[in-house]
Structures are given as C-alpha cells and as structure tokens.
C-alpha atoms as a printed R data frame, in Angstrom:
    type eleno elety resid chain resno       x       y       z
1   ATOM     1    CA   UNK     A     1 -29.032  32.949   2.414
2   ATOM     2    CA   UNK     A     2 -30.613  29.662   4.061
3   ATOM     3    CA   UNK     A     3 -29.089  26.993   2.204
4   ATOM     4    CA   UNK     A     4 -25.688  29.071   2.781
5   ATOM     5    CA   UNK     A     5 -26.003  28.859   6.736
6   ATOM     6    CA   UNK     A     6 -27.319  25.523   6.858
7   ATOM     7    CA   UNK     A     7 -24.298  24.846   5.106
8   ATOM     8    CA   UNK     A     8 -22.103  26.613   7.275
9   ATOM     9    CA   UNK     A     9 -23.294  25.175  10.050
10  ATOM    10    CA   UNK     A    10 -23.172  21.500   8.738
11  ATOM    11    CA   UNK     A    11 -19.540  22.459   7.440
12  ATOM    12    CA   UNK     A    12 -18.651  23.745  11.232
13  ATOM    13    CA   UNK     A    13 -19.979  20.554  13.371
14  ATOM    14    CA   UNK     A    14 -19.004  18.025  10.908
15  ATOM    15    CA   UNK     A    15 -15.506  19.388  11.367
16  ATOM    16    CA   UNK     A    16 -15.789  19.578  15.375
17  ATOM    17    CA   UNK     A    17 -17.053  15.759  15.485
18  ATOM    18    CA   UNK     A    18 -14.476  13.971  13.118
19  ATOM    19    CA   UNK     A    19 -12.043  16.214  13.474
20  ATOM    20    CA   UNK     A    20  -9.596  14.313  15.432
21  ATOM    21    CA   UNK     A    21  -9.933  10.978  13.645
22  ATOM    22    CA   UNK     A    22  -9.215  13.094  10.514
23  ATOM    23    CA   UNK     A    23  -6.199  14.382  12.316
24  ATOM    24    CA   UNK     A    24  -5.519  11.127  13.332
25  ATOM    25    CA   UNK     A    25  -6.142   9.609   9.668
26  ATOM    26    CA   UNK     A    26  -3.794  12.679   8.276
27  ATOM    27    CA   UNK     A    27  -1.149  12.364  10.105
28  ATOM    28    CA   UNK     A    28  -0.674   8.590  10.184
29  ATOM    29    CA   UNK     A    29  -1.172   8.877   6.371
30  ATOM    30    CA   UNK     A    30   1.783  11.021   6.148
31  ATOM    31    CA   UNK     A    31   3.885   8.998   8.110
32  ATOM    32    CA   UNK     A    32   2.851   5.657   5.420
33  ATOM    33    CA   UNK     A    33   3.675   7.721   2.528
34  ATOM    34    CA   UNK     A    34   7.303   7.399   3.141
35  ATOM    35    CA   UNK     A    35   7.301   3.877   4.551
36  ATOM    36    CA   UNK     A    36   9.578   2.050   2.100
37  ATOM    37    CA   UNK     A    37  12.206   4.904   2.036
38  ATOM    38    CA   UNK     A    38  12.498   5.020   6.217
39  ATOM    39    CA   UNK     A    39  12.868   1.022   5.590
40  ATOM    40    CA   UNK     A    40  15.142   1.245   2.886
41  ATOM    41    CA   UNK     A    41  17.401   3.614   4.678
42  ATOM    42    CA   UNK     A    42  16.843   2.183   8.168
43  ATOM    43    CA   UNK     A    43  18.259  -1.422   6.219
44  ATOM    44    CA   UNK     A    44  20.275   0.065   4.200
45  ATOM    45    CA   UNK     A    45  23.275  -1.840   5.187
46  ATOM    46    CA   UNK     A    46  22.138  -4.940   4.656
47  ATOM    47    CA   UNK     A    47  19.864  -4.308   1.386
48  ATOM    48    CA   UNK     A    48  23.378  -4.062  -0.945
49  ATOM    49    CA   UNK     A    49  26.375  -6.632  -1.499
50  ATOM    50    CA   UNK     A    50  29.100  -5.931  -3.382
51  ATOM    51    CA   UNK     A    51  29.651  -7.560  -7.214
52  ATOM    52    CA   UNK     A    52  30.150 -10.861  -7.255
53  ATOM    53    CA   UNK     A    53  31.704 -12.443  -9.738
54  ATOM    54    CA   UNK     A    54  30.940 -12.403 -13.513
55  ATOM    55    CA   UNK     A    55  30.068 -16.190 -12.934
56  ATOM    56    CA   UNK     A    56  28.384 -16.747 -10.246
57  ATOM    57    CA   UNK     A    57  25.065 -18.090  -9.575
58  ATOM    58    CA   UNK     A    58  22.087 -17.325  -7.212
59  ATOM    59    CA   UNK     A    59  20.905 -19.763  -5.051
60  ATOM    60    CA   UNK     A    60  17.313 -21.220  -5.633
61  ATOM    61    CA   UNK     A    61  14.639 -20.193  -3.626
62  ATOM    62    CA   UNK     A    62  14.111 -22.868  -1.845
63  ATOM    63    CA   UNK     A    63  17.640 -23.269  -0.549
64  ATOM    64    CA   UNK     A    64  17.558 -19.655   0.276
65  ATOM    65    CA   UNK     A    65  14.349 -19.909   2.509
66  ATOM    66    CA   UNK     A    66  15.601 -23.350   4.359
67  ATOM    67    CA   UNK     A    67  18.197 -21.099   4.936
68  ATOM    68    CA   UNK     A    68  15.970 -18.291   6.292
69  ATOM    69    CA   UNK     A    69  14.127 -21.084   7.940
70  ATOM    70    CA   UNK     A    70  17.892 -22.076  10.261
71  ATOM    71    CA   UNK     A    71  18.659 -18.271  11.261
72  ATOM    72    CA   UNK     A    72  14.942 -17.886  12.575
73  ATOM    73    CA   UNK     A    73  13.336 -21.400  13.488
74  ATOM    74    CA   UNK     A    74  10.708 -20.444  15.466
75  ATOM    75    CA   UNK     A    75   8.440 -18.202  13.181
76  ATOM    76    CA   UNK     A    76   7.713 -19.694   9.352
77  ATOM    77    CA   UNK     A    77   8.631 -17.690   6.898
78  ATOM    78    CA   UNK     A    78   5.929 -15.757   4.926
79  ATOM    79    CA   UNK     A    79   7.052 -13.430   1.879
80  ATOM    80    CA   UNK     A    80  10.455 -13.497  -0.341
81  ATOM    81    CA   UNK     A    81  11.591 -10.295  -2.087
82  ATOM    82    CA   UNK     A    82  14.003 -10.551  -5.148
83  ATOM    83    CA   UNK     A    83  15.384  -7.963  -6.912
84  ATOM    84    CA   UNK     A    84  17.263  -8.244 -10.861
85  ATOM    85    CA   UNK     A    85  20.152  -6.169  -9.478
86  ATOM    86    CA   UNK     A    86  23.500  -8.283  -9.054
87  ATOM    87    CA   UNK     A    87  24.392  -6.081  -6.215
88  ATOM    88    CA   UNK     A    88  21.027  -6.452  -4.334
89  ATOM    89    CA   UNK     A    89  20.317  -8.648  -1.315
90  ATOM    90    CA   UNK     A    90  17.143 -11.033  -0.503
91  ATOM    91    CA   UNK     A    91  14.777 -10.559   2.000
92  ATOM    92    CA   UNK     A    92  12.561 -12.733   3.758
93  ATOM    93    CA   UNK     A    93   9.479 -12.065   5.888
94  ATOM    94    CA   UNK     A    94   8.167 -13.279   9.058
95  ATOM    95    CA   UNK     A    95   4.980 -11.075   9.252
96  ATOM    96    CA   UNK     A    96   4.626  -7.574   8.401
97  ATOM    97    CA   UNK     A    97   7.166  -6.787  11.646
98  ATOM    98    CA   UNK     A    98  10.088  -9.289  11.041
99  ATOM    99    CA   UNK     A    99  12.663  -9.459   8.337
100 ATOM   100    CA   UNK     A   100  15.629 -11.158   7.567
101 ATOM   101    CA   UNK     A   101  17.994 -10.412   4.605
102 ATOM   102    CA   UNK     A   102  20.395 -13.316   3.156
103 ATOM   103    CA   UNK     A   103  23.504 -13.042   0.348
104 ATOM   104    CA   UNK     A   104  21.751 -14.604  -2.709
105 ATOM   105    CA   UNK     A   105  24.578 -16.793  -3.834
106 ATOM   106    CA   UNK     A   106  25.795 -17.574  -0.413
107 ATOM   107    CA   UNK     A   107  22.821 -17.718   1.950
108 ATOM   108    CA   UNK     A   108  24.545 -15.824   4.403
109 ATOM   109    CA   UNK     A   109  22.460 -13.692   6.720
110 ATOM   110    CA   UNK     A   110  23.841 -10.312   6.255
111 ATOM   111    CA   UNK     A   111  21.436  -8.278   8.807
112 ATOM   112    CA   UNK     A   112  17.472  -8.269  10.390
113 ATOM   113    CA   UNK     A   113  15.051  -5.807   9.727
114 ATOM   114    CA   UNK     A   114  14.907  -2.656  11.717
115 ATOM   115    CA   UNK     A   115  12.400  -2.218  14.744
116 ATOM   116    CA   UNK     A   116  10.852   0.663  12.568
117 ATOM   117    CA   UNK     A   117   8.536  -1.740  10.778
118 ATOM   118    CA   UNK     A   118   6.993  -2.860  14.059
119 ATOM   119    CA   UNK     A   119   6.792   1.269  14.276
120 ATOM   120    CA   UNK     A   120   5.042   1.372  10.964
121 ATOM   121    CA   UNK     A   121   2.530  -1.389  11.454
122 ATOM   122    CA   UNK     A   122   1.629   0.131  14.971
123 ATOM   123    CA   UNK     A   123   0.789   3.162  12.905
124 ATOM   124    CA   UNK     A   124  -0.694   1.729  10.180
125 ATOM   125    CA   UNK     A   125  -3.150   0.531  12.758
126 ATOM   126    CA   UNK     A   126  -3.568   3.279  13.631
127 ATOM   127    CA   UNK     A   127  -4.823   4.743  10.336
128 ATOM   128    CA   UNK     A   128  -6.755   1.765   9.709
129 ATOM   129    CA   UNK     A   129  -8.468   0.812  12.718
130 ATOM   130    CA   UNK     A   130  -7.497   3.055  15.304
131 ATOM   131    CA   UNK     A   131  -5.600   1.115  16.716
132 ATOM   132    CA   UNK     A   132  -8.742  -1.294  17.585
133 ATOM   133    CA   UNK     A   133  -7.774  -4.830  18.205
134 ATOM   134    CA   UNK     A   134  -9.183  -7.693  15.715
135 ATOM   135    CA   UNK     A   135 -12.952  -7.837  17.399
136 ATOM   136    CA   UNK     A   136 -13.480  -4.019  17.356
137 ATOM   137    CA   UNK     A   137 -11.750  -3.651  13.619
138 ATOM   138    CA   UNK     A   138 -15.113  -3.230  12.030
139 ATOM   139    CA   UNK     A   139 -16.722  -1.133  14.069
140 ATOM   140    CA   UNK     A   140 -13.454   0.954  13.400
141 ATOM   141    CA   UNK     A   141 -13.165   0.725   9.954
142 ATOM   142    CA   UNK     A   142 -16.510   2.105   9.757
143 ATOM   143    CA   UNK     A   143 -16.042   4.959  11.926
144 ATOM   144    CA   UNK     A   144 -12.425   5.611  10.231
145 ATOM   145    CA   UNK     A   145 -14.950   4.936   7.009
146 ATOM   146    CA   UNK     A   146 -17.289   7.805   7.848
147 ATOM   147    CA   UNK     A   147 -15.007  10.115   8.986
148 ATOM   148    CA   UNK     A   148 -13.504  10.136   5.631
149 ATOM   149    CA   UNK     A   149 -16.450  10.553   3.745
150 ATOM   150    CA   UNK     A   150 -17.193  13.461   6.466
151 ATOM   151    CA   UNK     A   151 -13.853  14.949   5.219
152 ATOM   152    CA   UNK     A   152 -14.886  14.495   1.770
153 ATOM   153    CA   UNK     A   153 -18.245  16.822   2.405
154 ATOM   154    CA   UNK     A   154 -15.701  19.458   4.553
155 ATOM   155    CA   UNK     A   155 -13.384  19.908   1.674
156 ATOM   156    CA   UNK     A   156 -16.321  20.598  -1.450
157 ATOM   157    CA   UNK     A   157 -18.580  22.192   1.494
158 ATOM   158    CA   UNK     A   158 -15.508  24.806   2.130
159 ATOM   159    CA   UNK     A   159 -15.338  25.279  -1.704
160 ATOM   160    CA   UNK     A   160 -18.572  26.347  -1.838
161 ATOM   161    CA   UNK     A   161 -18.769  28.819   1.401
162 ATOM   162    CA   UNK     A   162 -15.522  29.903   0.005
163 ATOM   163    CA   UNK     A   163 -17.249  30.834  -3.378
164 ATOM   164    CA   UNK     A   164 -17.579  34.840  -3.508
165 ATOM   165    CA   UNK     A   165 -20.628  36.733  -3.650
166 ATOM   166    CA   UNK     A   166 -18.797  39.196  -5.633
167 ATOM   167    CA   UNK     A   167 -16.291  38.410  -8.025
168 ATOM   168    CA   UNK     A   168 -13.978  41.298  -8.259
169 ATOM   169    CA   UNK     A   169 -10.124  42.037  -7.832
170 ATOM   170    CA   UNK     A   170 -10.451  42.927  -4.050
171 ATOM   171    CA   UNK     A   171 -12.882  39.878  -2.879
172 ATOM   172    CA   UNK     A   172 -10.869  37.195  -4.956
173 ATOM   173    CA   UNK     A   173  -7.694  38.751  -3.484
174 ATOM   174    CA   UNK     A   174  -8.407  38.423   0.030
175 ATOM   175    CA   UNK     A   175 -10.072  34.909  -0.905
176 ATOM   176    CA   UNK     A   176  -6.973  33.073  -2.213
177 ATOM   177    CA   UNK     A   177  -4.343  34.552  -0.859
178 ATOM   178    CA   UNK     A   178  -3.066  36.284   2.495
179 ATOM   179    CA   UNK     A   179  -3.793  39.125   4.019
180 ATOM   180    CA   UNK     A   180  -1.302  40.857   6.139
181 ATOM   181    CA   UNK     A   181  -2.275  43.558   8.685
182 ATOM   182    CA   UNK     A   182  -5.126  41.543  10.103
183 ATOM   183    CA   UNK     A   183  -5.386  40.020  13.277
184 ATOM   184    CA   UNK     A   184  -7.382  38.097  15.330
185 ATOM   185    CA   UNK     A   185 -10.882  36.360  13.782
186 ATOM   186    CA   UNK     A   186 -10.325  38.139  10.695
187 ATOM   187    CA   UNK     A   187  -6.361  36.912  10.391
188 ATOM   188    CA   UNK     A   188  -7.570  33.114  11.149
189 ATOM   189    CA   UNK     A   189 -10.757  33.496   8.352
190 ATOM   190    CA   UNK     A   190  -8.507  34.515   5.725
191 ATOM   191    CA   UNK     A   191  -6.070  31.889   6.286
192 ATOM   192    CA   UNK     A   192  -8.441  29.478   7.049
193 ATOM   193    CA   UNK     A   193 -10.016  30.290   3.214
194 ATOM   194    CA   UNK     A   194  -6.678  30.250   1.625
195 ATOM   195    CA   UNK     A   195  -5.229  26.786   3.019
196 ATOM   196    CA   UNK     A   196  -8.721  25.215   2.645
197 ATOM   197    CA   UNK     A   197  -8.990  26.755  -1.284
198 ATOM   198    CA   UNK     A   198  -5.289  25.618  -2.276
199 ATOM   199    CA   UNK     A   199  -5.849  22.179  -0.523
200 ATOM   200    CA   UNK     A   200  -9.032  21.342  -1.575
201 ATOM   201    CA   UNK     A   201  -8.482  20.092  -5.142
202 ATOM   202    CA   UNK     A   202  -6.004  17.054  -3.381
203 ATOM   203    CA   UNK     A   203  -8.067  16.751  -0.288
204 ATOM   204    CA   UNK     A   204 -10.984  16.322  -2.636
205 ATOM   205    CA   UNK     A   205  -9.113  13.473  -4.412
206 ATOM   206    CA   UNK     A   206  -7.869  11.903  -1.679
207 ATOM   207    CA   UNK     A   207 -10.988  11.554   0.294
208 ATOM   208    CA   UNK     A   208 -12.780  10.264  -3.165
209 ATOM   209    CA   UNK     A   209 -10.544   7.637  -3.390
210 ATOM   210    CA   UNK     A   210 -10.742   6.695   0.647
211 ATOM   211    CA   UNK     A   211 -14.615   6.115  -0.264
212 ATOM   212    CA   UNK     A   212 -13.824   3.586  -2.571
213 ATOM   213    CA   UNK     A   213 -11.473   1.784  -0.612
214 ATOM   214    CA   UNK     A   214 -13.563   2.272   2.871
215 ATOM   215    CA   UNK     A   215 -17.446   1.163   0.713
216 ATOM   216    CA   UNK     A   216 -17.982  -1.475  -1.439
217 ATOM   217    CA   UNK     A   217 -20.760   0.316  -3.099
218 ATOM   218    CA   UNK     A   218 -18.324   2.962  -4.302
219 ATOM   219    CA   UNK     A   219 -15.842   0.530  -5.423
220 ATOM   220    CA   UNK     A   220 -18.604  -1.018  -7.761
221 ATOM   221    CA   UNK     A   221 -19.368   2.468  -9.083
222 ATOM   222    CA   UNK     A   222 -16.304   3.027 -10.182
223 ATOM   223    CA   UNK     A   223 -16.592  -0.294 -12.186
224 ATOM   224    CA   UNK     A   224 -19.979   0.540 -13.641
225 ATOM   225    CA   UNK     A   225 -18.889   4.336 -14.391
226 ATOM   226    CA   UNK     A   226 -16.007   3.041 -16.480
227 ATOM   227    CA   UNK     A   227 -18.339   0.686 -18.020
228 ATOM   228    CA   UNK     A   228 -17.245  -2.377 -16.813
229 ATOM   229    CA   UNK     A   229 -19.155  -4.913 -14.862
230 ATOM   230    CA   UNK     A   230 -18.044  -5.526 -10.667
231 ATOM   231    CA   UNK     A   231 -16.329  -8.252 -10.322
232 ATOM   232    CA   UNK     A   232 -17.057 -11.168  -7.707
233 ATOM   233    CA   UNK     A   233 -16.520  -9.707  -4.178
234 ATOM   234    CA   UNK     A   234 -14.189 -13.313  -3.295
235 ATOM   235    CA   UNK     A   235 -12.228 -12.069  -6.529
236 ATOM   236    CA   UNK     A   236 -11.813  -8.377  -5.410
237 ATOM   237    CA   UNK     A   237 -10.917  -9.952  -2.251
238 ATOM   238    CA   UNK     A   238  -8.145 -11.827  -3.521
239 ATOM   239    CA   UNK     A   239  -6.796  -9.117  -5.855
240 ATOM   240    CA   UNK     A   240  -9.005  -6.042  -6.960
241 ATOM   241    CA   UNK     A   241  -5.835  -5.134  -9.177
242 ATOM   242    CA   UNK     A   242  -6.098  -8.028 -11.238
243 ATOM   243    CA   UNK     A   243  -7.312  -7.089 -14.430
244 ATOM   244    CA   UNK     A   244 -10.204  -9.289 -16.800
245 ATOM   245    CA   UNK     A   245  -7.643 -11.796 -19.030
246 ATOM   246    CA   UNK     A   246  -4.716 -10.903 -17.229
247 ATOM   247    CA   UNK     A   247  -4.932 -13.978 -14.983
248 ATOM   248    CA   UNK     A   248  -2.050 -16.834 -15.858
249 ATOM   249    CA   UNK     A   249  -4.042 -20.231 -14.955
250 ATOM   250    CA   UNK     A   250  -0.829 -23.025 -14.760
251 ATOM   251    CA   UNK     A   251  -0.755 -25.801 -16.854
252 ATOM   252    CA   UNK     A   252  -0.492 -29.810 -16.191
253 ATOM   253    CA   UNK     A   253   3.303 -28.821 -16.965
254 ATOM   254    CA   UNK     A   254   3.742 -26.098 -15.157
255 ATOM   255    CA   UNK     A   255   2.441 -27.815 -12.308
256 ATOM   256    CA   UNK     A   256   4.682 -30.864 -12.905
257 ATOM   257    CA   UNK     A   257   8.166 -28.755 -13.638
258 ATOM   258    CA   UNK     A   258   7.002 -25.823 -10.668
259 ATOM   259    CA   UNK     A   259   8.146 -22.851 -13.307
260 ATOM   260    CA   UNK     A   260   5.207 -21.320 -14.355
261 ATOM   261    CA   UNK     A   261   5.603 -17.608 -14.724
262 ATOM   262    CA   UNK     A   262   8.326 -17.795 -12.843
263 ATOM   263    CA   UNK     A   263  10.401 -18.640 -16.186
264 ATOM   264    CA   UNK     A   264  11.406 -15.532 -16.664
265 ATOM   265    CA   UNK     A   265  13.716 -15.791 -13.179
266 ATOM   266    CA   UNK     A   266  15.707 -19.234 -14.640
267 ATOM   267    CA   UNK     A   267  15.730 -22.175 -13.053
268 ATOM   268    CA   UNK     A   268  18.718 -21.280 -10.502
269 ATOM   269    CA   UNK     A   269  16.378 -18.209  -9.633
270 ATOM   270    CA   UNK     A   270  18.933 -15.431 -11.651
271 ATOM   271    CA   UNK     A   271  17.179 -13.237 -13.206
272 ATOM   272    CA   UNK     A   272  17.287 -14.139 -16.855
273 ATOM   273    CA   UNK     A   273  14.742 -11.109 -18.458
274 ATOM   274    CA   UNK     A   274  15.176  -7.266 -17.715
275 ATOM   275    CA   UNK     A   275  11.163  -7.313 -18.015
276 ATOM   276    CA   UNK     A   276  11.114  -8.380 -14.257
277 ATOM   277    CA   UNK     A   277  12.473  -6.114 -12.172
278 ATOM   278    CA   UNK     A   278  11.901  -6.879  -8.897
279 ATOM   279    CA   UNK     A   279   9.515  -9.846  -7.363
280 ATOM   280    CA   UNK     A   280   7.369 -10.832  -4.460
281 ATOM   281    CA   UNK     A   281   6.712 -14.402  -3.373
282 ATOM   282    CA   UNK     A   282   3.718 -14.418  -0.710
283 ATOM   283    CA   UNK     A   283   3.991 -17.675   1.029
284 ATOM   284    CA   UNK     A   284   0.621 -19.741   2.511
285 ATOM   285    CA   UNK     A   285   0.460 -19.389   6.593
286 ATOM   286    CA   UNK     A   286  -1.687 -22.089   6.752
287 ATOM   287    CA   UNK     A   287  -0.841 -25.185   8.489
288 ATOM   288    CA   UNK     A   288  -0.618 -28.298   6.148
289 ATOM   289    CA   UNK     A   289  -1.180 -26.440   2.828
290 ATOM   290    CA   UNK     A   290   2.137 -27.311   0.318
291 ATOM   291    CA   UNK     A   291   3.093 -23.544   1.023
292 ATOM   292    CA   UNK     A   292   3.369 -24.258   4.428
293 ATOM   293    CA   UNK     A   293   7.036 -22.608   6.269
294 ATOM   294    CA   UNK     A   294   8.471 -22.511   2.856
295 ATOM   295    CA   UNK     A   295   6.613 -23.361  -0.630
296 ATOM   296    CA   UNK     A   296   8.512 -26.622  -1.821
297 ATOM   297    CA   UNK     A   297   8.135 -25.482  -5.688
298 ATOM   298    CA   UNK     A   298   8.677 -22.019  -5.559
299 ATOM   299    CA   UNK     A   299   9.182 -20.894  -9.010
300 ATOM   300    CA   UNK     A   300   5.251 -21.953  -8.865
301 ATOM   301    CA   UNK     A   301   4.855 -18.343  -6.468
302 ATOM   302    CA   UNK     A   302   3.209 -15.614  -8.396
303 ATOM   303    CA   UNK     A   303   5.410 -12.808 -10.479
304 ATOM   304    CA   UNK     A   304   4.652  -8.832 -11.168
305 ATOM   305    CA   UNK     A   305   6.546  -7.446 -13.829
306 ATOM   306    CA   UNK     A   306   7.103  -3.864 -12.866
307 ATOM   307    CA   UNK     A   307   8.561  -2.989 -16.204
308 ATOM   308    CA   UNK     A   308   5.963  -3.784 -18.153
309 ATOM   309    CA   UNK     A   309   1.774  -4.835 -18.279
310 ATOM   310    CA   UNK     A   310   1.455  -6.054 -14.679
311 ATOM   311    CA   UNK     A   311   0.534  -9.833 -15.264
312 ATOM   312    CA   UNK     A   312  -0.336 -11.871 -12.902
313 ATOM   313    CA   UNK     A   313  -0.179 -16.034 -12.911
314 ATOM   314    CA   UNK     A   314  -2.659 -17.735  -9.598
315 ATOM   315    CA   UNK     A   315  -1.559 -20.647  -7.252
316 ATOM   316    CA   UNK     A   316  -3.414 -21.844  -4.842
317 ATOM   317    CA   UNK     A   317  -1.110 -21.637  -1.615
318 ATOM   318    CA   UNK     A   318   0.711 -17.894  -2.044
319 ATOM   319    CA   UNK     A   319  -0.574 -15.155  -3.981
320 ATOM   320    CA   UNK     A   320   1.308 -12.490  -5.709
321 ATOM   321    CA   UNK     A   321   1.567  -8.366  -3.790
322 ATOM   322    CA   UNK     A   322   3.150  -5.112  -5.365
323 ATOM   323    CA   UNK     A   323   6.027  -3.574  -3.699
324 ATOM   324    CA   UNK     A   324   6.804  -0.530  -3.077
C-alpha cells in the first residue's frame, strides 16, 4: 500500500534524524523525575531536627533569612521553604545550585545543600536546551521543541504500521508479544513492535503534553478545547497555573500589617492551620526592589496550600512556585 510505505519511510528517517536528541530528552527526563527524592536523601541529614519543646516558637522569617544572609554573605538569598512539621528544618536558596538549611527556632545552620543540585541543573539543561548557553537557548528550545513533536508522530506513526492486516490469533500474537526462536531481523522486528505497542499509549501522552509546554499555539488549544478563553501571554508567563478568581489581590491592610495570606502561618511564622502544609517564598533578585537580599515583610510572600484548592495571593517583588 502507498500511504503505508510513505509512512514507513517517514516513520524510519524521522527516527534516524531526532533520534539522539530524543535519547538525549529521555534520558535526562528520567533522571528529573526523581529529582526531589536524590535531594531529599542526598540532605537528608540536615532536612530533620529533633522535637523541640511543647513551647517553643519558630523564628520569623525575616530573622531566619538575616540569618541565612551571615552564613553566606556574598550571594542574596532567593527562595525560603517551610514545612508544618515540628521536626522539619528550613531551607534557603541561593539559585537553583545553592542551599542552606537553618534550625527554625534557633537559626542555627545545620548543613548546605549537596553538589547534586548543581548535577541536576547541569542536566536539566540539558533536557531543556541542550545544554546551549543563554544566546543559543532559543534556537534550542526549538530544536528540543521539534524533536518532541517528531517523537509524537513516531509513537502514533508506529501504532499505525503496527496495525495488522489480518486480525487473527497468530498475527496479534506475534504483534504484542515476544517471539522466541527468532533471530536476527526477524527477532529485532518483533521486539521492536512489542516495546513500541506497550509504550505507545504513555509515549503518546507524554509527547502531547511536551507540545503544549514547547508551542504556545498548543497551549491556547488546550484553553479553547476546554472552553475557556487563553489567557494574556504576560499572565501565563507569570503563572499559567493560576486559575480565573483564584488570584488573592492584598488589601490597604494587608499591605500595612505585611500578613496577607500568609495568616494562616501566625505572626511568629508557626504554622497555625493544617490546611498549609508546606510553603515556598520566591524572593525578588532585582537590585533595589523591597524584595531585594531578603523581603523586609515577608508574611507579604505568596502561599500554596497543598492540602487543599491551590490559592494563590500576588505581590509585586516574589511570586509564589509549587514544590515538589
């Protein structure tokens, strides 16, 4: 059949030219998949203290990041984590590479982050851009781009050269599972079918939802699909999981007393509601902004509520990021 070869043959180079950026893509995929468990055991010593007392009290924010500002001087500090448990540490960022955890009601620095999260950001890089440096990101990002949405075609291309011309007990047999006694070509055909047919539903979802994240055209679809209208590209840009209404604008008081959303946390930043989790405070990099090295009203910072809806409440110099 012609549209069958053409097919075939479109299947066959498409997989010979992206091939290794897919392999590339794959593999450093794999690797981010388990990137907060190889940090959480790689830190595990310092991400647990032991019970403190039945009274005592954390240590506000911003005493703990003046703190975290005096054990590491020379970079400004750029993302708190919190966590509800009594038992649980607090860790401050310097970039996506640098990490310092402190004793929330002492401030003492129990440990640094591991070198694996340089490790993971090298490899994230990778699977991003890679490993292009900032100038030659785009061009990247659109080759890393097309080769997914060349993966995409491979995986319902393979479905359909996969499809038998006869359906009976013997062809569906040696199409969807192995063969033994062959060798050679025919060995590597059959096991090439049965992978590719086993795979495909997952490859097929995970190379639909790389489009959407690689093309803004297919992120709109989505939108319009689902019936609801794009929103603003600097809005995406800022958050695409915000949600329409789910925005917390402060008020005059808020702004005056710094709480905000952040009310839920108490005023000695103790966890006061078992809504919340765990937090993360994004601080402002910019030079001169009132987030600048460490926000001076943090309880202002932006709060996701694992437990329940995720909310989010907007400040103008740190914004609020799910952990994992």
């Amino acid at each position: 059949m012609k549209i069958r070869r053409i097919i075939f043959w479109a299947h066959l180079i498409a997989g010979v030219l992206a091939g290794v950026v897919i392999l590339i893509m794959s593999f450093t995929g794999m690797c981010l998949a388990f990137e907060s468990q190889l940090v959480n055991y790689a830190e595990r010593s310092a991400r647990e203290i032991a019970s403190p007392a039945a009274d005592a009290k954390r240590l506000s924010y911003d005493v703990l990041l003046e703190k975290a500002r005096v054990a590491n001087p020379d970079v400004a500090p750029s993302g708190l984590m919190i966590r509800a448990e009594p038992t649980a540490s607090v860790m401050v960022n310097f970039g996506r590479e640098e990490a310092l955890y402190l004793h929330p009601y002492t401030g003492d620095v129990l440990g640094h982050g591991s070198k694996i999260r340089g490790v993971l950001q090298r490899i994230e890089n990778w699977h991003r851009w890679l490993g292009a440096t900032e100038s030659h990101r785009p061009t990247a990002r659109a080759v890393t781009g097309a080769c997914n949405f060349t993966f995409l075609f491979l995986a319902v291309s393979g479905v359909y050269l996969w499809w038998p011309r006869n359906w009976n007990a013997k062809a569906l047999r040696s199409s969807v599972w192995f063969v033994g006694g062959l060798k050679g070509r025919a060995r590597e055909w059959n096991w090439h079918n049965t992978i590719g047919l086993w795979c495909a539903p997952i490859l097929i979802i995970l190379t639909l939802t790389g489009v959407v994240m690689s093309y803004q055209w297919a992120n709109n679809l989505v939108y319009r699909l689902t019936g609801n209208q794009p929103p603003p590209l600097q809005a995406q840009r800022f958050g695409g999981n915000q949600r329409a209404g789910e925005r917390h604008r402060h008020s005059d008081a808020d702004d005056a007393t710094g709480v905000g959303e952040s009310r839920r946390f108490g005023s000695e930043g103790a966890a006061t509601s078992d809504r919340l989790e765990h937090a993360y405070i994004s601080l402002s990099a910019t030079p001169g902004s009132a987030g600048y090295g460490f926000h001076s009203t943090i309880e202002r910072a932006l709060f996701l509520s694992f437990a329940t809806d995720t909310q989010f409440s907007e400040c103008g110099n740190c914004k609020m990021g799910a952990v994992r």
